[in-house]
C-alpha positions as CSV (number, residue, x, y, z in Angstrom):
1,X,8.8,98.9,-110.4
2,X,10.7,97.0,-108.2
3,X,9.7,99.4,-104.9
4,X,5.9,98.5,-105.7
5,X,6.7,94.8,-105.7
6,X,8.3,94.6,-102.9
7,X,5.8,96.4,-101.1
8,X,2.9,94.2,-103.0
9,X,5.0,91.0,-101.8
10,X,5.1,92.9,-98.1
11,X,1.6,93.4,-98.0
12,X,0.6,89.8,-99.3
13,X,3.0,88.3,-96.4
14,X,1.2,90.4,-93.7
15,X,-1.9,89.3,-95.0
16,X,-1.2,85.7,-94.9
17,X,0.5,86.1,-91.1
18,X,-2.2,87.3,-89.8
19,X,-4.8,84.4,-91.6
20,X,-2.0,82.1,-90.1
21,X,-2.1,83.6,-86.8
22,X,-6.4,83.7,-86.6
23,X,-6.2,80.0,-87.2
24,X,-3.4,79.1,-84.5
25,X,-5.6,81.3,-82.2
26,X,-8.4,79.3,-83.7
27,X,-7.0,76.2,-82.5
28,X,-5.8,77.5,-79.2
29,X,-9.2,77.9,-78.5
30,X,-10.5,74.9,-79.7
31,X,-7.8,72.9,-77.8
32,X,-8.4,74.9,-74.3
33,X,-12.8,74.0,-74.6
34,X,-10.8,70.0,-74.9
35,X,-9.8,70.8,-71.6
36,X,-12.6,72.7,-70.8
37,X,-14.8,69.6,-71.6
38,X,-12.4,67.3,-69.9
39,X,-12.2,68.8,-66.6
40,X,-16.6,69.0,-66.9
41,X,-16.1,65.5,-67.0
42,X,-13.7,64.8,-64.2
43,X,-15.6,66.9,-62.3
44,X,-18.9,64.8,-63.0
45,X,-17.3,61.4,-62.0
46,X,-17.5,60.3,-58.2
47,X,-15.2,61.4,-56.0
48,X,-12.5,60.8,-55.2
49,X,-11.0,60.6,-58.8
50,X,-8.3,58.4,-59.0
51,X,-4.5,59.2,-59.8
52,X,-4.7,59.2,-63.0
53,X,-7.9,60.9,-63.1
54,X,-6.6,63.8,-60.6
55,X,-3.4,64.6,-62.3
56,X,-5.5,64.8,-65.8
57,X,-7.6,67.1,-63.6
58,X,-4.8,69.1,-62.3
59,X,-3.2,69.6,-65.6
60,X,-5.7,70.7,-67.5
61,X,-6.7,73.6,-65.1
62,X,-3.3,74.5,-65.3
63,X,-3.2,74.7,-68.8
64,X,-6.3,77.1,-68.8
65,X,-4.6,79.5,-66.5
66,X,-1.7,79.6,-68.6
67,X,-3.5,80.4,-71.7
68,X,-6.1,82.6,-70.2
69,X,-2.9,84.6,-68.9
70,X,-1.9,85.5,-72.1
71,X,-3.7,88.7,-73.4
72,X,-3.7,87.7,-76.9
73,X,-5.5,84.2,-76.2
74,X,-8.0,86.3,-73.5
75,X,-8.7,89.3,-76.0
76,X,-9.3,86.6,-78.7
77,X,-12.4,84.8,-76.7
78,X,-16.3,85.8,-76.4
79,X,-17.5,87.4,-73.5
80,X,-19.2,83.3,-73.0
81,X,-15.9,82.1,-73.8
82,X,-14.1,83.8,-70.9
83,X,-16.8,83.8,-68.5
84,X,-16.9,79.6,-69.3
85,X,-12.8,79.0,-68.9
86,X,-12.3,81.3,-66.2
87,X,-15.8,79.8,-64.2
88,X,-13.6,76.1,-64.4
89,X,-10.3,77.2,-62.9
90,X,-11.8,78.8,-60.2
């Protein structure tokens, strides 16, 4: 009795992990298209962008090359999805 709840318990951990970790890789994805959108912008305004605008720039195409190097984040996106955050930090 005991083995079969611990195993129940096991299985019902597992199962929420893994709902957990969908939604942080959810929101990972949500948060990159921010930058995404952000850098569309930037890149949209007249040049040259100013310091502040530049740095915002910079940062946010260095945040989507550190996320698009990870394979779980990179596995996680549609075919769109990659071909849209890897077009940007090109």
């Amino acid at each position: 009795m005991k083995k079969t709840l611990f195993i129940a318990l096991l299985i019902a951990s597992i199962s929420q992990l893994k709902a957990q970790d969908t939604l942080t890789v959810a929101q990972q994805i949500t948060s990159s298209f921010s930058s995404y959108n952000l850098i569309v912008e930037l890149n949209n305004k007249p040049q040259p962008l100013s310091a502040r605008d530049s740095a915002a720039r910079v940062r946010n195409i260095n945040h989507l090359k550190y996320m698009l190097a990870k394979p779980w984040f990179y596995n996680a996106l549609t075919t769109q999805q990659r071909s849209q955050l890897t077009g940007i930090v090109d």
